[in-house]
mmCIF file of the C-alpha atoms, coordinates in Angstrom:
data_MODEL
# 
_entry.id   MODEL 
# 
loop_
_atom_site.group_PDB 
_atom_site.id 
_atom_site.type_symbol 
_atom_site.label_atom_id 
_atom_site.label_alt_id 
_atom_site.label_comp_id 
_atom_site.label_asym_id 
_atom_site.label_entity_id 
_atom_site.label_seq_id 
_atom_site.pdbx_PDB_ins_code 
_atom_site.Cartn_x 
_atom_site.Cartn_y 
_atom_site.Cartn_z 
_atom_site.occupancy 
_atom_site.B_iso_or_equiv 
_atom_site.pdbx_formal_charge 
_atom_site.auth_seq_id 
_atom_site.auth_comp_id 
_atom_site.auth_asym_id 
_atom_site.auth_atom_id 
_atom_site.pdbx_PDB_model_num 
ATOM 1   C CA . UNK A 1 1   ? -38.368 59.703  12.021  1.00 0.00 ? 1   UNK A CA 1 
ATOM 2   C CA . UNK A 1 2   ? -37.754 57.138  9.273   1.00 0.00 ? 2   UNK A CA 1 
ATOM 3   C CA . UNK A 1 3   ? -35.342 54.327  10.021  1.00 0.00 ? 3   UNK A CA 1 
ATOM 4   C CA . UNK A 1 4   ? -31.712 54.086  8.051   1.00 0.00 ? 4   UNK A CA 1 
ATOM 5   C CA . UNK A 1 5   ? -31.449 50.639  6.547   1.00 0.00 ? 5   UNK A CA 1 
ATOM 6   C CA . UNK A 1 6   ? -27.872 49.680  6.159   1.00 0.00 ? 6   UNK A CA 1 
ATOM 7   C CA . UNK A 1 7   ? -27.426 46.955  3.401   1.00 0.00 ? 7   UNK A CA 1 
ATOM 8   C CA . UNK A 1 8   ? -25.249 44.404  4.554   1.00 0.00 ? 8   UNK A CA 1 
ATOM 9   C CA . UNK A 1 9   ? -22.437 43.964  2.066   1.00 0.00 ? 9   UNK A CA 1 
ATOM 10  C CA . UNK A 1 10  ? -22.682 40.894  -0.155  1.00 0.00 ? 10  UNK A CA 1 
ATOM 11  C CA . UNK A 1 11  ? -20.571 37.781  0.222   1.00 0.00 ? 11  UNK A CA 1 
ATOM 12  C CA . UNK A 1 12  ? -17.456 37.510  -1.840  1.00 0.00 ? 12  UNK A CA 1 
ATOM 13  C CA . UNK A 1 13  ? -17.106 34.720  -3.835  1.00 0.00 ? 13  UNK A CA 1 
ATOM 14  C CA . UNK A 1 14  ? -14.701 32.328  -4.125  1.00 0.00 ? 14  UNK A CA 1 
ATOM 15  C CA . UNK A 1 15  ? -12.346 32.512  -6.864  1.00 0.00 ? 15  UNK A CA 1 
ATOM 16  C CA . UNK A 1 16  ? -12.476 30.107  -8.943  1.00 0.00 ? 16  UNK A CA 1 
ATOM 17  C CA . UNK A 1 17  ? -9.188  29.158  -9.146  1.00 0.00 ? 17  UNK A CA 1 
ATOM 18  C CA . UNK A 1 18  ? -8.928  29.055  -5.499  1.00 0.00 ? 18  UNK A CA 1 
ATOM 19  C CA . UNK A 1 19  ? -11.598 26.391  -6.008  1.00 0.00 ? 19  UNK A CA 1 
ATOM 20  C CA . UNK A 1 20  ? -10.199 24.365  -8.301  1.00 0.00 ? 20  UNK A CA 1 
ATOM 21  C CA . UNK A 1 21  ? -7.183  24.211  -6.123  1.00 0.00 ? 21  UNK A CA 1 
ATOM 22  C CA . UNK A 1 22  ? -8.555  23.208  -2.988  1.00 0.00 ? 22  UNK A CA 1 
ATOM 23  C CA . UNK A 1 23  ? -10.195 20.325  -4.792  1.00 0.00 ? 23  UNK A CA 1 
ATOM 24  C CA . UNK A 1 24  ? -7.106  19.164  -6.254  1.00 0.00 ? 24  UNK A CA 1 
ATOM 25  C CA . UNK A 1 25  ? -5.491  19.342  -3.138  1.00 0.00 ? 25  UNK A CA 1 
ATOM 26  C CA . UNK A 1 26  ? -8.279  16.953  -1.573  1.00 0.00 ? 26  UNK A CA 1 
ATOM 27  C CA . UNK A 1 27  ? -7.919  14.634  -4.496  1.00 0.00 ? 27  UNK A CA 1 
ATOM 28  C CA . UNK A 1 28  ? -4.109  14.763  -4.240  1.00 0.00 ? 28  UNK A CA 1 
ATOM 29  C CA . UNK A 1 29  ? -4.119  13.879  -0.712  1.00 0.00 ? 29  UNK A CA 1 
ATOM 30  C CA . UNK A 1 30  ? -6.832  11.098  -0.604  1.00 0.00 ? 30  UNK A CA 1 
ATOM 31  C CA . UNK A 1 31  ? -4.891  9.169   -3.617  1.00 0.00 ? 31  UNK A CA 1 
ATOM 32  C CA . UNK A 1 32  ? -1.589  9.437   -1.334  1.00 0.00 ? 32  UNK A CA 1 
ATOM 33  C CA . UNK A 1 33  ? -3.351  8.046   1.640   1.00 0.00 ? 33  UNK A CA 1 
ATOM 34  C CA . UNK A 1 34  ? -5.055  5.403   -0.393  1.00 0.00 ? 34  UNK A CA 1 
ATOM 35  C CA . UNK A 1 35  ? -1.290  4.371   -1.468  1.00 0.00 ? 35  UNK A CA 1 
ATOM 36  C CA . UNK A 1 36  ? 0.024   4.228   1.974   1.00 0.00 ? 36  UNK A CA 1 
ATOM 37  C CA . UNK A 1 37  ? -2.625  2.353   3.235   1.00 0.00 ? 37  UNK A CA 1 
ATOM 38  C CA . UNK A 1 38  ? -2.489  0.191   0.443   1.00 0.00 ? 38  UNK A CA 1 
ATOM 39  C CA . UNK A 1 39  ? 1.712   0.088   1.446   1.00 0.00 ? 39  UNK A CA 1 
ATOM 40  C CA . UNK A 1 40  ? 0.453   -1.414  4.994   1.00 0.00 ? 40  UNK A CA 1 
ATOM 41  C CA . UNK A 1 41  ? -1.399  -4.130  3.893   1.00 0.00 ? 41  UNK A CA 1 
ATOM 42  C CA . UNK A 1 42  ? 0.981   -5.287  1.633   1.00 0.00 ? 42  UNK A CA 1 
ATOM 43  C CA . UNK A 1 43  ? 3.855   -4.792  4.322   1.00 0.00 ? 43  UNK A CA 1 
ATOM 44  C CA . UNK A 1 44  ? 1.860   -6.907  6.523   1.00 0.00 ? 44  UNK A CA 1 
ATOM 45  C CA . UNK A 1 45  ? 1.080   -9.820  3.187   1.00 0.00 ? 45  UNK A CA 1 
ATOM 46  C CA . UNK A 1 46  ? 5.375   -9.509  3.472   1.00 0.00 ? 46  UNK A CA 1 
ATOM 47  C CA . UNK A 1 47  ? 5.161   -11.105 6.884   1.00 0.00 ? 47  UNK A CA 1 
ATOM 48  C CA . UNK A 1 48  ? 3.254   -13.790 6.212   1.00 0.00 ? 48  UNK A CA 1 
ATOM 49  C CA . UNK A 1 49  ? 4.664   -15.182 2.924   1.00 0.00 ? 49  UNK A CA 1 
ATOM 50  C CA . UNK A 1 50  ? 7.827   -14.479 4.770   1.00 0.00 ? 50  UNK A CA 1 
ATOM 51  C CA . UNK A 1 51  ? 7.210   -17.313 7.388   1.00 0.00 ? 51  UNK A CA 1 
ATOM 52  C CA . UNK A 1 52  ? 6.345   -19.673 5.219   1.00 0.00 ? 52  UNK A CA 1 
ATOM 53  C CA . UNK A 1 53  ? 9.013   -19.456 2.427   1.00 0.00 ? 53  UNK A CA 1 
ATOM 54  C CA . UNK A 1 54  ? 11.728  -19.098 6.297   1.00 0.00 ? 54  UNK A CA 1 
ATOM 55  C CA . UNK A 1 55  ? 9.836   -22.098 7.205   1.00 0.00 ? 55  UNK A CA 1 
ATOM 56  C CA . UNK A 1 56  ? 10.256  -24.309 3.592   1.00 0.00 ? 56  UNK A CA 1 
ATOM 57  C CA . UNK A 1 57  ? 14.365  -22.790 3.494   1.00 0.00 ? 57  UNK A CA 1 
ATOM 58  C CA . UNK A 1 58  ? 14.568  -24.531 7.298   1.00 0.00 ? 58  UNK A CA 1 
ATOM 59  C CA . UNK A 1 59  ? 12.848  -27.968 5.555   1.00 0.00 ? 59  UNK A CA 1 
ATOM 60  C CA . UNK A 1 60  ? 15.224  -28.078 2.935   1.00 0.00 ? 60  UNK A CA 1 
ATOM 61  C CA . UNK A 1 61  ? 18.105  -27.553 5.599   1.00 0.00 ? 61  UNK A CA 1 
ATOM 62  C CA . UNK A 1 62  ? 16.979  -30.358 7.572   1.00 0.00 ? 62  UNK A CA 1 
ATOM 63  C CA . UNK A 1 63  ? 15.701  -32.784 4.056   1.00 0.00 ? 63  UNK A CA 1 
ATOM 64  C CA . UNK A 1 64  ? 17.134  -31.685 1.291   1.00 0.00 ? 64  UNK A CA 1 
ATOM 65  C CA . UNK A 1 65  ? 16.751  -35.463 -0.254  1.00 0.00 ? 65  UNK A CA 1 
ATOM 66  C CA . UNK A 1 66  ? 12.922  -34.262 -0.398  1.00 0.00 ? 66  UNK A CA 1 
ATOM 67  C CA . UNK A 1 67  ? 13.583  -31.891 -1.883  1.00 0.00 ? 67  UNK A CA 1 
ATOM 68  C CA . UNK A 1 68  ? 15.893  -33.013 -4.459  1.00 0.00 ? 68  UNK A CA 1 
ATOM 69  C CA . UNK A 1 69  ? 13.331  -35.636 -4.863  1.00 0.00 ? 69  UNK A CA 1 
ATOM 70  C CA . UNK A 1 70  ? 10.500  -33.371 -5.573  1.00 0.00 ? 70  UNK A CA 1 
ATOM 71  C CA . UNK A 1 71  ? 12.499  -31.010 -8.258  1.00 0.00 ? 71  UNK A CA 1 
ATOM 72  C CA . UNK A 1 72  ? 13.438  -34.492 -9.817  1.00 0.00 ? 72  UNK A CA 1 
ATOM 73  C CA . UNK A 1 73  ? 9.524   -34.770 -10.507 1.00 0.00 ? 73  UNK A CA 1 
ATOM 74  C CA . UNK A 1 74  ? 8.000   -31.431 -10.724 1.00 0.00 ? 74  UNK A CA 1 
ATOM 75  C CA . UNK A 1 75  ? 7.526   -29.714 -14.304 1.00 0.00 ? 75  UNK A CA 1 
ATOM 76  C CA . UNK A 1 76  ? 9.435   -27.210 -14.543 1.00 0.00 ? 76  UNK A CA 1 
ATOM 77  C CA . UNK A 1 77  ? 8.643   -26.108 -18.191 1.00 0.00 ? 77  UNK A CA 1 
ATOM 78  C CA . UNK A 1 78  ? 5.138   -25.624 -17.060 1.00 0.00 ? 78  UNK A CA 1 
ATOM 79  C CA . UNK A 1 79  ? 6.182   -23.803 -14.062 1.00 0.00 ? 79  UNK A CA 1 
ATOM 80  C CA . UNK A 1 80  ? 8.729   -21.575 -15.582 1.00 0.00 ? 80  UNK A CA 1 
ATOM 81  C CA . UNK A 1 81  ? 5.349   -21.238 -18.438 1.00 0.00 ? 81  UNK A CA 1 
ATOM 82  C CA . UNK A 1 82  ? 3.284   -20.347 -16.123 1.00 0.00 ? 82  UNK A CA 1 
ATOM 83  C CA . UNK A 1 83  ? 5.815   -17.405 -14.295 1.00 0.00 ? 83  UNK A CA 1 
ATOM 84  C CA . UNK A 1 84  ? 6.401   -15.854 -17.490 1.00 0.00 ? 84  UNK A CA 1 
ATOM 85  C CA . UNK A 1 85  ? 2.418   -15.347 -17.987 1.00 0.00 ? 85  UNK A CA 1 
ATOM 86  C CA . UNK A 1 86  ? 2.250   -14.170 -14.819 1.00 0.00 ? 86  UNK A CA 1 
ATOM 87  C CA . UNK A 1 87  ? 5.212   -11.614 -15.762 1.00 0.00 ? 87  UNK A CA 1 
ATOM 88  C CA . UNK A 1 88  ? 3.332   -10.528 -18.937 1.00 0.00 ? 88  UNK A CA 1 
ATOM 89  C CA . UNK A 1 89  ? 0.027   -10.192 -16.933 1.00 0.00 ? 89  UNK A CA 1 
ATOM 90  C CA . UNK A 1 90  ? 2.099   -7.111  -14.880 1.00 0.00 ? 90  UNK A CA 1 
ATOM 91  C CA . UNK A 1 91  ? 3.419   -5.874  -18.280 1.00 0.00 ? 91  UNK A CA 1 
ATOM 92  C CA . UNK A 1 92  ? 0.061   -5.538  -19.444 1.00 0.00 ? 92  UNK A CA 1 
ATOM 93  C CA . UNK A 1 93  ? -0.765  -3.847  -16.501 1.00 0.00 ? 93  UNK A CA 1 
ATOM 94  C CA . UNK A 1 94  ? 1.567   -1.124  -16.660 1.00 0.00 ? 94  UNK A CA 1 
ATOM 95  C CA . UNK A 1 95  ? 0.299   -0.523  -20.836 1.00 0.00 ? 95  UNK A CA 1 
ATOM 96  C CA . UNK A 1 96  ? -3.639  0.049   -19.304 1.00 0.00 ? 96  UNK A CA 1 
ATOM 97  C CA . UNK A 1 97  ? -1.808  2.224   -16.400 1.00 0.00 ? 97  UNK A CA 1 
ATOM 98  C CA . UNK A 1 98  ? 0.045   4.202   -19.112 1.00 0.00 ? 98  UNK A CA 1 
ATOM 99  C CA . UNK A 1 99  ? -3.426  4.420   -21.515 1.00 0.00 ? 99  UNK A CA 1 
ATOM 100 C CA . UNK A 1 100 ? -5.862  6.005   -18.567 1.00 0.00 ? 100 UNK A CA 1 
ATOM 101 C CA . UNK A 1 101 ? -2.457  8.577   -17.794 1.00 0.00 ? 101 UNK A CA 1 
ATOM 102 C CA . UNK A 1 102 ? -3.494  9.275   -21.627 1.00 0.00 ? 102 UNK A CA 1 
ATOM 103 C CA . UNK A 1 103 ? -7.219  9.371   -20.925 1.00 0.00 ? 103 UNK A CA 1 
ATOM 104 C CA . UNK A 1 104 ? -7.914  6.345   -22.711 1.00 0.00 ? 104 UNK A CA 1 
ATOM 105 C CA . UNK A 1 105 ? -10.300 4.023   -20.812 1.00 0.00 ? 105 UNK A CA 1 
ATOM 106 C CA . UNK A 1 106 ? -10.787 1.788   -23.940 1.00 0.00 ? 106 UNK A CA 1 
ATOM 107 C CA . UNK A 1 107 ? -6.851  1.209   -23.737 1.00 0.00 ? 107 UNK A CA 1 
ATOM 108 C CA . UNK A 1 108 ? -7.175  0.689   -20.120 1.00 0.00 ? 108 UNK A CA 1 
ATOM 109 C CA . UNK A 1 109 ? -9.951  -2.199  -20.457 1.00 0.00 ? 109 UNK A CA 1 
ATOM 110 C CA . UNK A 1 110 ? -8.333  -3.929  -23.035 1.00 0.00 ? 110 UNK A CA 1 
ATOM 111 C CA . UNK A 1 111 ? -4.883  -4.088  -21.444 1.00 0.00 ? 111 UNK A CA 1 
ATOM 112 C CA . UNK A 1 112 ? -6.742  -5.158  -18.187 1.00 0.00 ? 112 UNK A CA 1 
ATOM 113 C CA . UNK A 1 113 ? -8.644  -7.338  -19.898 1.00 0.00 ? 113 UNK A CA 1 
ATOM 114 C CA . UNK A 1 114 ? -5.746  -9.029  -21.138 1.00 0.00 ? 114 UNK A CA 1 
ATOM 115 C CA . UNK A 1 115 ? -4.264  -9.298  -17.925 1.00 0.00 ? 115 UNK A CA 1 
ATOM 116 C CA . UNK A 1 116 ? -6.970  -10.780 -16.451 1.00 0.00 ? 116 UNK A CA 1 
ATOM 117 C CA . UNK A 1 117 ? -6.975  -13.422 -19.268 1.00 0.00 ? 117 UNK A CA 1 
ATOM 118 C CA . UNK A 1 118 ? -3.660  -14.422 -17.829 1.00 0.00 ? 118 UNK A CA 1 
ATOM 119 C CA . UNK A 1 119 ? -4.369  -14.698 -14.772 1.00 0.00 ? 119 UNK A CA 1 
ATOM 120 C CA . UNK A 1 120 ? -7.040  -16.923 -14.814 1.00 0.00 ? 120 UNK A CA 1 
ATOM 121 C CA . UNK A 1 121 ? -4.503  -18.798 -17.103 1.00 0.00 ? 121 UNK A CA 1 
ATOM 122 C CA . UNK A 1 122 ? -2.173  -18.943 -14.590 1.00 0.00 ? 122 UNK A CA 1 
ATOM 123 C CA . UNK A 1 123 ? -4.409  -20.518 -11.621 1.00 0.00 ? 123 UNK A CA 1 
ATOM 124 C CA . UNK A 1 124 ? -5.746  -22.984 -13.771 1.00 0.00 ? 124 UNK A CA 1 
ATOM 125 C CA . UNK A 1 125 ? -2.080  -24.020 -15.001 1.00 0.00 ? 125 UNK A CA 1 
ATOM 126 C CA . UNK A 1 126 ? -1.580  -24.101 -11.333 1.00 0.00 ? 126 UNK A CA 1 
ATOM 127 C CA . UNK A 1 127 ? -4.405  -26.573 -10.599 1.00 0.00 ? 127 UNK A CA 1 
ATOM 128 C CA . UNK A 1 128 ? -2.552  -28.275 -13.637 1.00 0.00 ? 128 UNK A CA 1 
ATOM 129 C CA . UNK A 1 129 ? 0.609   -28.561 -11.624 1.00 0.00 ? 129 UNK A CA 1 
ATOM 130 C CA . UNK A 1 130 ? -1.253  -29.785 -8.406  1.00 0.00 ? 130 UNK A CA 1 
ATOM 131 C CA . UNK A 1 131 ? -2.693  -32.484 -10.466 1.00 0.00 ? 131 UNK A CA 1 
ATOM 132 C CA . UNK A 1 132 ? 0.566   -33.718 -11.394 1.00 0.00 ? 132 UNK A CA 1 
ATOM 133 C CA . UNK A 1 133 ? 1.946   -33.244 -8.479  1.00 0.00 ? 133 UNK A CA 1 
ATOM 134 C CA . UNK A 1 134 ? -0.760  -35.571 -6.621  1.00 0.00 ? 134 UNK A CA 1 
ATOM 135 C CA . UNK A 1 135 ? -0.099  -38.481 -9.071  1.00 0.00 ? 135 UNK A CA 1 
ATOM 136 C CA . UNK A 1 136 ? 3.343   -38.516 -7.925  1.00 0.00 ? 136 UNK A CA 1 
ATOM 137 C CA . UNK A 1 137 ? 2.072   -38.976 -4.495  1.00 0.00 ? 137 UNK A CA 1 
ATOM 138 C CA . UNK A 1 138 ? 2.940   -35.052 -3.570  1.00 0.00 ? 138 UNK A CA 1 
ATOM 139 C CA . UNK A 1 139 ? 0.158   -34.368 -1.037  1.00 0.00 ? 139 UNK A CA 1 
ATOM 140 C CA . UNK A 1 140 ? -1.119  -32.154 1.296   1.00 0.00 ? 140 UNK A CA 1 
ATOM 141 C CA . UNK A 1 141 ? 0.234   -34.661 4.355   1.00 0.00 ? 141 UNK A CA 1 
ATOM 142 C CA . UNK A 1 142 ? 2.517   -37.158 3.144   1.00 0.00 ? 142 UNK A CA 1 
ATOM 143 C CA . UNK A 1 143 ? 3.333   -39.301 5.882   1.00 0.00 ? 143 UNK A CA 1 
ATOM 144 C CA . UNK A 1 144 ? 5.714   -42.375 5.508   1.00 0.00 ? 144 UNK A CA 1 
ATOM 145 C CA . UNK A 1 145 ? 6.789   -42.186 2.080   1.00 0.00 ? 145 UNK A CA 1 
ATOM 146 C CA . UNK A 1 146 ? 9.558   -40.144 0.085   1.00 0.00 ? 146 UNK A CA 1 
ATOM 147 C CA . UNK A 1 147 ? 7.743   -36.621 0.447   1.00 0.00 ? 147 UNK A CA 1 
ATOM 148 C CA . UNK A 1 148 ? 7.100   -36.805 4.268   1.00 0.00 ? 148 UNK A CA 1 
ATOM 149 C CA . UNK A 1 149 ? 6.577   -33.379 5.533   1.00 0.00 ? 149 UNK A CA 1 
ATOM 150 C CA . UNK A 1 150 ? 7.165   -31.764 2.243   1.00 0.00 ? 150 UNK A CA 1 
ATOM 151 C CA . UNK A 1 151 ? 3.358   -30.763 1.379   1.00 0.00 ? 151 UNK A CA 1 
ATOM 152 C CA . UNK A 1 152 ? 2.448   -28.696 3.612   1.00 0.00 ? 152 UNK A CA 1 
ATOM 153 C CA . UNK A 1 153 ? 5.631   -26.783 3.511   1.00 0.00 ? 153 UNK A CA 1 
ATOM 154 C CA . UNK A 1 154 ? 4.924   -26.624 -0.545  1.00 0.00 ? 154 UNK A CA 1 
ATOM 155 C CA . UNK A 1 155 ? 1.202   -26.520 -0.911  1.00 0.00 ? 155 UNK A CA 1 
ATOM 156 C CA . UNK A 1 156 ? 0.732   -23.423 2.222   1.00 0.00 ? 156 UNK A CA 1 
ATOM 157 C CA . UNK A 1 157 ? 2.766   -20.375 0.100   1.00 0.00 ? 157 UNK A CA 1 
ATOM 158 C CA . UNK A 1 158 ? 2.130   -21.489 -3.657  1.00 0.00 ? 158 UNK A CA 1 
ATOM 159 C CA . UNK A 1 159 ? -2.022  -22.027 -2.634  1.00 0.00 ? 159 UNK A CA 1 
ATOM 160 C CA . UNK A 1 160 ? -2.163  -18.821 -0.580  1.00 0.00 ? 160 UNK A CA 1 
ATOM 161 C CA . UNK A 1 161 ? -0.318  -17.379 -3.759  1.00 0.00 ? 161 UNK A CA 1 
ATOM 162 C CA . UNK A 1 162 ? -3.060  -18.339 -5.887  1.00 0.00 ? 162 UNK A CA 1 
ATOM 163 C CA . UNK A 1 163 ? -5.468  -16.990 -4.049  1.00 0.00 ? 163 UNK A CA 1 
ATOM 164 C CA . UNK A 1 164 ? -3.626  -13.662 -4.316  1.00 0.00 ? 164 UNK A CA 1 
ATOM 165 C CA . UNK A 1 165 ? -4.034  -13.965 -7.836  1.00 0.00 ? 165 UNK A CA 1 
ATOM 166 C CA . UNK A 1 166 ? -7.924  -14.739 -7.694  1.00 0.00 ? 166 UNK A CA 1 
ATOM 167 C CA . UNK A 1 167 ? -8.274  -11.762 -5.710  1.00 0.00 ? 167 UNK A CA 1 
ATOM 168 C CA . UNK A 1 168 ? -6.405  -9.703  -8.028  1.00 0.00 ? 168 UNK A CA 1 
ATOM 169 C CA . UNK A 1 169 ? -8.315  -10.862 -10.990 1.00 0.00 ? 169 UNK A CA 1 
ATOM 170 C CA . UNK A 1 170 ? -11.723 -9.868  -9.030  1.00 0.00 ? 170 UNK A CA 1 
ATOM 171 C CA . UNK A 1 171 ? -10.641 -6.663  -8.486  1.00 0.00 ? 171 UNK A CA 1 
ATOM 172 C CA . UNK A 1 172 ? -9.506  -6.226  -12.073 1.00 0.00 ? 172 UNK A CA 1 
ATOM 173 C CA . UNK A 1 173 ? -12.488 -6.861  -13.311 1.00 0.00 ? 173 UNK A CA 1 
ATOM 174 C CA . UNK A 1 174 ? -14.069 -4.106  -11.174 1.00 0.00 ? 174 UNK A CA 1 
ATOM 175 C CA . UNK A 1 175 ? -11.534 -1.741  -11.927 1.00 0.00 ? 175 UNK A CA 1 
ATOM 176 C CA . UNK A 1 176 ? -12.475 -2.836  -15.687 1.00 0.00 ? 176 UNK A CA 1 
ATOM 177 C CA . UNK A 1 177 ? -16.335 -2.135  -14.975 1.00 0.00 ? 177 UNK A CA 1 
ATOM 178 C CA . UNK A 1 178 ? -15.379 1.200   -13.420 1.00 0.00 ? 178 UNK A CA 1 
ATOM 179 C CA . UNK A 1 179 ? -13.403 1.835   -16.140 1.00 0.00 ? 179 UNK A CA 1 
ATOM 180 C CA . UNK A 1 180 ? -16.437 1.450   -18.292 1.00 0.00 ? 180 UNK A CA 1 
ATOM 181 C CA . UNK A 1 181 ? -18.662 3.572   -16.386 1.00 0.00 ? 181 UNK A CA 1 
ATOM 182 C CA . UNK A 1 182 ? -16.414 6.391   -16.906 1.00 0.00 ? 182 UNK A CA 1 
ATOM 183 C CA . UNK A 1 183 ? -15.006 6.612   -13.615 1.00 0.00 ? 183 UNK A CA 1 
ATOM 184 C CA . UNK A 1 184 ? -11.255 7.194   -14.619 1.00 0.00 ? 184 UNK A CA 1 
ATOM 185 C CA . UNK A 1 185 ? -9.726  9.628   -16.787 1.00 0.00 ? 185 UNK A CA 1 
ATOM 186 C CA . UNK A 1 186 ? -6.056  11.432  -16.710 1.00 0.00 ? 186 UNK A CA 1 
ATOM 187 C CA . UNK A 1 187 ? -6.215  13.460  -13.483 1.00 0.00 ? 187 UNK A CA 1 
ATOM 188 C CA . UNK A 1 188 ? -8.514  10.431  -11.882 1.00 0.00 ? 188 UNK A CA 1 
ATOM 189 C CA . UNK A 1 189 ? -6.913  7.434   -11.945 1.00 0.00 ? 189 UNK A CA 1 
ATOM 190 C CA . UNK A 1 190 ? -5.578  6.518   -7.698  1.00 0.00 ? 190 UNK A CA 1 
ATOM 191 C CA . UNK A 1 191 ? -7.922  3.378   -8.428  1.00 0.00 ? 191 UNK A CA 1 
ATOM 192 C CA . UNK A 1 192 ? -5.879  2.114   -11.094 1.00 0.00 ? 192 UNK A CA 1 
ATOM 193 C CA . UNK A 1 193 ? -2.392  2.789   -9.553  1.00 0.00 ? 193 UNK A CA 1 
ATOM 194 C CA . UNK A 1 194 ? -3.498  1.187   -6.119  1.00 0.00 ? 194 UNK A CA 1 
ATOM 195 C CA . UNK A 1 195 ? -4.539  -2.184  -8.147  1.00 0.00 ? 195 UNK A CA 1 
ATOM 196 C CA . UNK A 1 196 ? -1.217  -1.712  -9.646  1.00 0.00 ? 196 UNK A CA 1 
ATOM 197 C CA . UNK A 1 197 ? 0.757   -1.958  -6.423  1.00 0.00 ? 197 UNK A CA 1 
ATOM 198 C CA . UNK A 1 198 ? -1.275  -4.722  -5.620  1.00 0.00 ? 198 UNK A CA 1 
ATOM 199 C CA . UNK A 1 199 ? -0.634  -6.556  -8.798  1.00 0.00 ? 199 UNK A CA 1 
ATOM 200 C CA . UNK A 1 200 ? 2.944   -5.951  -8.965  1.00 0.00 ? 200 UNK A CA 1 
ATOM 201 C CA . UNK A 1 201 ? 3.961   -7.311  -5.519  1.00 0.00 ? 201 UNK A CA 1 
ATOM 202 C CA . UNK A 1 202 ? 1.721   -10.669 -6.269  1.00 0.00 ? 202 UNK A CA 1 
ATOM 203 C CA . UNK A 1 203 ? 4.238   -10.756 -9.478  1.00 0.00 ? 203 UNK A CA 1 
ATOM 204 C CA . UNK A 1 204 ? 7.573   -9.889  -7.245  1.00 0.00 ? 204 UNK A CA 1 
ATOM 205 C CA . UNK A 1 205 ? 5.951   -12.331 -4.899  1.00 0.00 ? 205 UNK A CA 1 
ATOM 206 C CA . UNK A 1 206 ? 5.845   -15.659 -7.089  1.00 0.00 ? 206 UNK A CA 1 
ATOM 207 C CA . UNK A 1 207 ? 9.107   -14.233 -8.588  1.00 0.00 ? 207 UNK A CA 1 
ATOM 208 C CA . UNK A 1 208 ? 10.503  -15.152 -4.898  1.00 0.00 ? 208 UNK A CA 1 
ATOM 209 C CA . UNK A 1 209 ? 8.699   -18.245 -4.627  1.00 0.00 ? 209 UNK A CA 1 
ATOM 210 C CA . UNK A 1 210 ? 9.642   -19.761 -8.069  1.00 0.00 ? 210 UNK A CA 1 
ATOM 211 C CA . UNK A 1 211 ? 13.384  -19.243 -7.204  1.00 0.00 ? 211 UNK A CA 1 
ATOM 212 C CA . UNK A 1 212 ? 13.556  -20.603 -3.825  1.00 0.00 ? 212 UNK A CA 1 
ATOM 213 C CA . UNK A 1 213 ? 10.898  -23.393 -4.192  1.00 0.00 ? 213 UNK A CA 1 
ATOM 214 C CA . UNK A 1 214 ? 11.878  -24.973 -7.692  1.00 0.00 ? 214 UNK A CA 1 
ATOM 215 C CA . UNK A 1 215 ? 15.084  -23.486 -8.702  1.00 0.00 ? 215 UNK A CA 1 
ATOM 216 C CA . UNK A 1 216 ? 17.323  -23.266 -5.326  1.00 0.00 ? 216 UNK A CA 1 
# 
């Protein structure tokens, strides 16, 4: 008696579509958590530069003939310079955002280039300023003269600052590289927008720190 083979029906396939969708879905979702994450670590960056600008506002309350003393000497024009580079630097930031969004990477690297450009400017205008500031006897810990107690409570947020912005310029560069290999495009560019968050609050940061440590 001969057997009755039964063919076993073949597997549907996945639409398409239904493909596509799931994958956007994943790609939606990882740039979100990418964001928040990146939302944490600058809510915890808050904190710190926090305590040190609550501890320089509780200085001036308690010496504010320092720190009369030391707007009397700083350079402003190179300061106030140096913060509007550092503006531009986020302005050119937002024109490579706006060329990947348009699939142009070669927009994207020369804006970021350009921003880069300025921040490097910006540190070493910085290292001007320090310069400066050390030949009028500004240091690190003054002790007995005019400044007492002023550099540490200067030198702590505007250093830590910079290195913020050395940071940012490394990872600019990288996005740049990535940028050249092809990695971003219009519907793949969470890289990009987290570097942007980054960048921005280093710019909102100094913003903060120009007004209440040379201005107020």
């Amino acid at each position: 008696m001969s057997e009755i083979s039964i063919e076993k029906p073949a597997p549907v396939a996945e639409p398409v579509a239904h493909k596509e969708a799931h994958g956007h879905d994943h790609t939606a979702e990882r740039a979100e958590n990418l964001k928040f994450a990146t939302w944490l670590y600058l809510a915890s960056e808050v904190v710190i530069f926090a305590s040190m600008i609550g501890v320089f506002i509780v200085f001036r309350i308690h010496s504010p003939e320092v720190v009369f003393e030391v707007h009397h000497n700083a350079n402003i024009l190179l300061v106030t310079l140096n913060t509007f580079l550092l503006l531009t630097s986020s302005w050119a930031m937002v024109m490579g955002l706006r060329e990947i969004r348009q699939n142009n990477s070669q927009g994207l690297i020369r804006w970021f280039g350009l921003m880069c450009l300025l921040g490097i400017v910006f540190v070493s205008l910085q290292y001007v300023e320090y310069q400066e500031l050390a030949h009028e006897g500004i240091a690190l810990f003054n002790q007995g003269n005019a400044y007492d107690g002023f550099g540490m409570r200067f030198y702590a947020p505007t250093a830590f600052h910079g290195a913020h912005v050395i940071v940012g310029v490394l990872w600019g560069l990288y996005v740049i590289n990535n940028a050249r290999k092809g990695k971003y495009d219009s519907k793949n560019y969470v890289g990009v927008e987290v570097f942007g968050l980054y960048w921005h609050f280093v710019d909102v940061v100094w913003v903060i720190l120009f007004t209440m440590l040379y201005l107020v």
